[in-house]
N, C-alpha and C positions, 0 to 999 in steps of 0.2 A: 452716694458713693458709687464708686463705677471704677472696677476691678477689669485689667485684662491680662488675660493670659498668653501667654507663648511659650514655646516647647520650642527646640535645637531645629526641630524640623518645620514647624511652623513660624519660623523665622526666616528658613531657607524657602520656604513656598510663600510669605507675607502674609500668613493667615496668623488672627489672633479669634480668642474666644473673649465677648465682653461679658459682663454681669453688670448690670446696675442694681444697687438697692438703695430706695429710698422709703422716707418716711411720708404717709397718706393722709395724715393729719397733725394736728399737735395738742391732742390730746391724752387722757388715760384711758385706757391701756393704748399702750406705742405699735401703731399697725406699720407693718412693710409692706412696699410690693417691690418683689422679685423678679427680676426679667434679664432674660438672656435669648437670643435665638436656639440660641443650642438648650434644648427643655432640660435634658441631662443634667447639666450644670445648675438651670436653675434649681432644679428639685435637689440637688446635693445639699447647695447651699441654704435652699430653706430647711430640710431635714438637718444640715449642721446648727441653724441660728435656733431651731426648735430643740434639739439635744441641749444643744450647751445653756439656752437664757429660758426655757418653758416658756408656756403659752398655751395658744394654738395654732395651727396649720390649717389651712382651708388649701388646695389647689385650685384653680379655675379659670 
């Protein structure tokens, strides 16, 4: 899946923020890898997918 962002102003400048997330296998238990240039986002979004579904979190 592959998420982008834009803001009023980042529309006026052509800048967006991507996130892709995918799955790493297709197996049990369901790994992601998270990736965005902007690490900020990525780390939200993994700290959101770890709040809301549990697991674990590894960064790396």
């Amino acid at each position: 899946m592959t998420v982008t962002l834009r803001s009023a102003q980042s529309i006026q400048d052509n800048e967006t923020d991507r996130l892709d997330v995918d799955q790493v296998a297709a197996s049990e238990p369901l790994v992601l890898a998270i990736v965005s240039e902007n690490p900020d986002l990525a780390r939200k979004a993994a700290e959101f997918l770890h709040r809301e579904a549990g697991g674990e979190l590894s960064i790396g």
